[in-house]
N, C-alpha and C positions, 0 to 999 in steps of 0.2 A: 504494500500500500504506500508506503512512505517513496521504494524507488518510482512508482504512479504518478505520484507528486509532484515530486523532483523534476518528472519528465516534462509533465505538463508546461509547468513553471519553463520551464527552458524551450518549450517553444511557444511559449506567449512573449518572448522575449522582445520581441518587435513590438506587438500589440501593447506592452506594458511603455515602451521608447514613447511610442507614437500619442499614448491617453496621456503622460506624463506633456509632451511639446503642446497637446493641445490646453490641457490645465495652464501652461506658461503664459500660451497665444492669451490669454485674455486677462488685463492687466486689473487684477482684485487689487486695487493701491489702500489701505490704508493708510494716515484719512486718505482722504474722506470716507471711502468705503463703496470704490468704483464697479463696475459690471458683477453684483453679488449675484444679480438674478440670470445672468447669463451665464455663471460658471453653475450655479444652482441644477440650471436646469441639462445642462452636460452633464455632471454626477448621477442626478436623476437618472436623465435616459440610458445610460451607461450600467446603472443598478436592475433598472428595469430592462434590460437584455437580459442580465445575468439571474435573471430569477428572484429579486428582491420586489418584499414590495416595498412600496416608496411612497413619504408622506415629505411637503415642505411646511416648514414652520417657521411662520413670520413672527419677529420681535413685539409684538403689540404696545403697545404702553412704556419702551423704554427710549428715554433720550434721540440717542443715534438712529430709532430708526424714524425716515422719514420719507417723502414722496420722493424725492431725489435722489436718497441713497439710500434704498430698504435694504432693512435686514432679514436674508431668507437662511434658512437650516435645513440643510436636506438631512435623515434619518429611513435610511433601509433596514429592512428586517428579513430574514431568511429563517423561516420556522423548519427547526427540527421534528423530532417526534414528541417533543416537549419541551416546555416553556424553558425550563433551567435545567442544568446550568447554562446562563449568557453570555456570553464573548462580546465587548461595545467595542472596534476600532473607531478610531474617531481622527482625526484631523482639517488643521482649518486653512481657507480657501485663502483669507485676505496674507498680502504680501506687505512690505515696505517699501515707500518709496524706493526709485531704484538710487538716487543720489548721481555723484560725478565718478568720474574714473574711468567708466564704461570702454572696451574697444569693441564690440559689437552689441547691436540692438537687444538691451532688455528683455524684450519682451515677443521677439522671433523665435523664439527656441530654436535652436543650433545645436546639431550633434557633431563631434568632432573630437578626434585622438581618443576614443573611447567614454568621454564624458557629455554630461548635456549641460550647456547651458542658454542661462537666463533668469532674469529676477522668480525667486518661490522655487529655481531647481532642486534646490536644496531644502530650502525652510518653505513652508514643506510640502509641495504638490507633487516631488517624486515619491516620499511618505503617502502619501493618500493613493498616488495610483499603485502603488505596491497593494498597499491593506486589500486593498477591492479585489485586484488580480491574485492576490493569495487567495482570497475566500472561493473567485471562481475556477482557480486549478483545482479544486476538490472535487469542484460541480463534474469537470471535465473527465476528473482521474477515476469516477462513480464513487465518491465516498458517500455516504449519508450521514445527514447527523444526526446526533441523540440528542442535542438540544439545539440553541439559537443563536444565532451572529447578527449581529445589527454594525452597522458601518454608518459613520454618521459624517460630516462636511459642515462646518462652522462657522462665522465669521466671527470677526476682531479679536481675535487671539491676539495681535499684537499691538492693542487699546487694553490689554485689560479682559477679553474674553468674556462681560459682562452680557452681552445683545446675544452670545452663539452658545457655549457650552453651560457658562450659568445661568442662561435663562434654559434651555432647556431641563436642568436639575433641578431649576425653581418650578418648575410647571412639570415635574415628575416624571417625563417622559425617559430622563436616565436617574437612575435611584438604586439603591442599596435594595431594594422592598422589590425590583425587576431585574437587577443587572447586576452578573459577577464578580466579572471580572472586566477592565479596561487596558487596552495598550493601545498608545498615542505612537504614533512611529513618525515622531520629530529627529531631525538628525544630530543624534548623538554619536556617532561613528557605528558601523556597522559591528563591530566585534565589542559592542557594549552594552549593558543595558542600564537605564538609567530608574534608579527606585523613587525619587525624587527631587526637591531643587529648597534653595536658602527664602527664607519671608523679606518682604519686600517694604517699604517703609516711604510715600513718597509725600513729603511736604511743603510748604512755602513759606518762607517769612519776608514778612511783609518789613519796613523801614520806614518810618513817619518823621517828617518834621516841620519846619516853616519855611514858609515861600518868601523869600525877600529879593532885592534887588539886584543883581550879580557883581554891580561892584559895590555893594556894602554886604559883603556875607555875614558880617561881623552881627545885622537886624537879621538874618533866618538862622536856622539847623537843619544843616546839612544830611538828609536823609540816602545818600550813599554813602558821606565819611562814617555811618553808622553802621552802614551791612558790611564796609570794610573791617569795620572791628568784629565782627558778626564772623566774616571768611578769616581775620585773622586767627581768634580764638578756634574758630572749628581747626584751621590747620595744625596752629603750635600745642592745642591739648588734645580736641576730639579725635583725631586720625591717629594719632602717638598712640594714644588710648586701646583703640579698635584695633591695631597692627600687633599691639599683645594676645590677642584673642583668636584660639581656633578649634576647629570646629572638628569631629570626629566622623562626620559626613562627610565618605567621598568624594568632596566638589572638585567638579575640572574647570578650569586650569586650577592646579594647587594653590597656587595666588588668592585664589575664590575659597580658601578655604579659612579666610579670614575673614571678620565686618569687612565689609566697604563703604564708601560714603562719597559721589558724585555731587560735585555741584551742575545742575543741569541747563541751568538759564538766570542772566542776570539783568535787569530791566530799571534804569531807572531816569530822573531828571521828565521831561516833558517830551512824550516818544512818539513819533508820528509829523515831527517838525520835519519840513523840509532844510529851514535853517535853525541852528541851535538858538534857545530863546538865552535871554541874559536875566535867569532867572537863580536864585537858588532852590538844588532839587528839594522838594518835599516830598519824594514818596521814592521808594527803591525796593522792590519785587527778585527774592530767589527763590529757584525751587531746586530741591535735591533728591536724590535718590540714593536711601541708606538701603543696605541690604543687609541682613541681619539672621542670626545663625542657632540651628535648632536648640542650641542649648542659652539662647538670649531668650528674656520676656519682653513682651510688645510693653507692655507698660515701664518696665526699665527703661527699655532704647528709647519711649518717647521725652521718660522724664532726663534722660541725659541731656537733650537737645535745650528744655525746657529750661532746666539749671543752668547750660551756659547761655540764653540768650537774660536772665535775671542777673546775672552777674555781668553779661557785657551791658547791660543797660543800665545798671549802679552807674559807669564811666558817661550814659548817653541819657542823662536824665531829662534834657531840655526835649528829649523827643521821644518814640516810643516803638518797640519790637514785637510786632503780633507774630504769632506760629499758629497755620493750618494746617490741618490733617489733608491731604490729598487722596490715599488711597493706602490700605492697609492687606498683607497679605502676609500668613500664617507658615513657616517654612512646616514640607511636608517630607513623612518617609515611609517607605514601604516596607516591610522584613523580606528577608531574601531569602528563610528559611518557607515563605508561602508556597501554594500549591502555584499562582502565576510565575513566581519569578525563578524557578524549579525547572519550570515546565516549559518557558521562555528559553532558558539557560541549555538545556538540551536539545533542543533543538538548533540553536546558536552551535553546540559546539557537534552535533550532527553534518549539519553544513560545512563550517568553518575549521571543523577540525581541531578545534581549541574552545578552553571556557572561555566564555564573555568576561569581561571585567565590569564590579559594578560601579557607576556613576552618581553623582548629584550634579543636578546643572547650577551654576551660578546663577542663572535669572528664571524666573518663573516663566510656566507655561502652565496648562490648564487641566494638570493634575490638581491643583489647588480646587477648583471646582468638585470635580469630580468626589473629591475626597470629604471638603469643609459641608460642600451644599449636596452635594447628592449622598455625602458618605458608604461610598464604596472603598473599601479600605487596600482592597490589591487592585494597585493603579500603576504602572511602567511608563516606559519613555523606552521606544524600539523603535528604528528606520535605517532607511538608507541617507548618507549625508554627512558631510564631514562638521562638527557644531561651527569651527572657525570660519566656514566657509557661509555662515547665516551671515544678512545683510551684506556681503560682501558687493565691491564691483567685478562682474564678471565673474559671477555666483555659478557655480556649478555641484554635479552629482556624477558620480564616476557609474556608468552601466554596469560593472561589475557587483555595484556594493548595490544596484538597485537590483538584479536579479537574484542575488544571494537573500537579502533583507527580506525580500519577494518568497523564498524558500524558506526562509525561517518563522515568517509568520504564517507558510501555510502549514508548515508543521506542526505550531502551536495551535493553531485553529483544529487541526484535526488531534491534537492530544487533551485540548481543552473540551472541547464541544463535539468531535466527532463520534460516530459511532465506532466502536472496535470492531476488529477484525475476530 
C-alpha cells in the first residue's frame, strides 16, 4: 500500500508543479487582501474533482472583510466510513507583498534548475498544493478511509489569521469537539517538523507633548526627544535584559531562541506635510514587536514594558507616554511523544530516510488558533519550503522537497485516517 502511494505521488508530479504555478499566477497580496475569491474558487474546483465536498465561508461580521476585499475560506471534506478520527490540512492562500529585489516576475511562476519560483512558492501555496495532492494519491492508489480528511485554504494568515483560521474555530466549523488532528504544511524545511512557535506581543507607544513655535522650543515639549529616551532605555536595559533569557523550545534560527524585541515603525512631528512645518513635535507614535518565550508570562513581559516607560517618564514629566496593546499571542507547543507527531515523524523518515528534526518557529502562524480557539491540542507545522526563503525576493521551493513533502503527508494521511491493510 505504502509503495501504491509513493507511486502515485510520483506521477502527479507535474500535476502537483502545474496546481502549485497556478496558486502563484494569482496575486492573494496581503493587505489588502487581493483576488481571495478567485484563488477561492480554484481550490474549490480543484477539491471538487478530487472527491471532496466543498463549502466556502465568508468572514461575516469581521473588520477586513469587505465589498472590495472579501474574505472567503474554502473547507473540503472527504468522508471516511466514519466521522473520527479527523485529519484538518489546512493552509493559507494570502501572500506578502512581493517588495524590491525581484529578477523575475512575482507573480508568473517560473520553473527553472529544479525549483519554482514566485511570490507564496514557498510561504505557502507549494504547502497547500502538496496537502491536497497527498490526500488525492490515496484516492488514486485505492486506499479507503476509516475516517475523515478535511483540507481547508484560508486567508490573512499573515495579518494575524483572524478573518480565515480563527474565524472558522470561532464559528466551530474546526474544533476539538470534530477535529483530531491538524498539520499546517508551512515551510519549515522539509526534513523537519515543527511542534510549535514563541507568543507574540505587538504594541504602541504613543509620545505627547506641546506644540510650540520651532524657533522657540524652549514654549513646547518635544514629543520625539521623549520616544528617544523611550528607544534609548529599551536598548541600554530592555534588550540586555531579554538577551539573558532562553528558551528550551526548539526555535530556529537558535538566535530565536531568545526574547526579541523589534522596533517596527517610528512616526512622528506633523506627517503628511509636503514641507516640514516649523513647529514643535507634539505627538510621536512607535510600535514594536516583542516576541516572547514559553516559559515568559504575558502579564510579566507586558509589565516590563510598562515599568520602563514610568521610569523614562519621571525624566519627561512636562509631557506624557501612553502604551497600547496591539495584538496578543500565547506561545504554543505540541508533545512529540503524540500519536501526530509519531506518526508525522515516520513517515518523514520513510521517505527521507532519516528522522525529522523537531522545530519551533520564531514567529507565529496559525497553530495559535487552532490550538487557543478551537483547542485541538496535536497541531504541527509540515511542508515543503525552505523557512529563510519566506518573504524573500525571488522566493522559491525546490520540486524535490515538494514531491517528497507531497509523500510524506500522504503517508501520514493514510497512517492517521486511512483504512489498514
Amino acid at each position: 500500500m505504502k509503495n501504491r502511494i509513493l507511486e502515485r505521488v510520483d506521477e502527479m508530479t507535474e500535476e502537483i508543479i502545474d496546481f502549485t504555478l497556478d496558486l502563484i499566477r494569482i496575486p492573494t497580496v496581503n493587505p489588502p487582501g487581493e483576488n481571495y475569491r478567485d484563488c477561492a474558487e480554484l481550490v474549490r474546483d480543484r477539491l471538487r474533482r478530487f472527491g471532496f465536498d466543498v463549502e466556502l465561508s465568508w468572514s461575516e461580521g469581521r473588520p477586513e472583510h469587505t465589498s472590495k476585499h472579501p474574505r472567503v475560506n474554502v473547507v473540503g471534506r472527504l468522508q471516511g466510513l466514519r466521522d473520527r478520527p479527523c485529519l484538518h490540512l489546512n493552509g493559507h492562500v494570502d501572500v506578502v507583498p512581493p517588495g524590491l529585489g525581484w529578477s523575475l516576475d512575482p507573480f508568473k511562476g517560473i520553473v527553472r534548475d529544479g525549483r519554482i519560483y514566485g511570490r507564496g512558492s514557498a510561504d505557502m501555496k507549494a504547502g497547500l498544493a502538496s496537502a491536497i495532492c497527498a490526500v488525492e494519491s490515496l484516492r488514486r492508489a485505492g486506499v479507503h478511509l476509516d475516517g475523515t480528511v478535511e483540507i481547508s485554504a484560508t486567508v490573512d494568515e499573515e495579518s494575524g489569521g483572524f478573518a480565515g483560521a480563527a474565524w472558522l474555530c470561532e464559528a466551530g466549523r474546526i474544533h476539538s469537539g470534530n477535529t483530531d488532528y491538524v498539520i499546517i504544511p508551512e515551510p519549515l524545511n522539509v526534513d523537519r517538523i515543527c511542534i510549535g512557535h514563541r507568543g507574540v506581543y505587538w504594541f504602541e507607544i504613543e509620545s505627547l507633548g506641546r506644540i510650540a513655535h520651532g524657533s522657540m522650543p524652549f514654549l513646547g515639549v518635544n514629543a520625539i526627544e521623549g520616544m528617544s529616551r523611550v528607544l534609548e532605555a529599551i536598548r541600554d536595559d530592555l534588550v540586555p535584559r531579554l538577551a539573558s533569557r532562553r528558551t528550551e523550545m526548539p526555535v530556529v534560527p537558535r538566535d530565536a531562541r531568545r526574547p526579541t524585541l523589534n522596533i517596527n515603525s517610528v512616526v512622528g512631528g506633523q506627517p503628511g506635510q509636503e514641507f516640514p512645518t516649523p513647529c514643535v513635535a507634539d505627538s510621536c507614535q512607535a510600535t514594536f514587536d516583542r516576541r516572547f518565550l514559553l516559559e515568559e508570562d504575558f502579564t510579566s513581559v507586558r509589565a516590563e514594558v510598562s515599568e520602563l516607560l514610568n521610569r523614562v517618564g519621571r525624566d519627561f514629566a512636562d509631557g506624557q507616554l501612553i502604551l497600547r496593546d496591539l495584538m496578543v499571542v500565547d506561545p504554543v507547543s505540541t508533545s512529540t511523544d503524540c500519536r501526530l507527531v509519531r506518526g508525522l515523524g515516520n513517515s518523514v523518515d520513510e521517505v527521507l530516510g532519516r528522522r525529522p528534526d523537531f522545530v519551533a518557529s520564531p514567529g507565529t502562524y496559525d497553530h495559535k488558533h487552532f490550538f487557543r480557539v478551537g483547542g485541538i491540542e496535536q497541531c504541527v507545522a509540515y511542508g515543503p519550503g525552505v523557512l529563510e526563503q519566506a518573504h524573500q525576493p525571488d522566493e522559491w521551493c525546490s520540486i524535490e522537497d515538494l514531491v517528497n513533502a507531497t509523500k510524506a503527508l500522504a503517508l501520514s494521511v493514510q497512517d492517521l485516517v486511512g483504512r489498514k491493510p
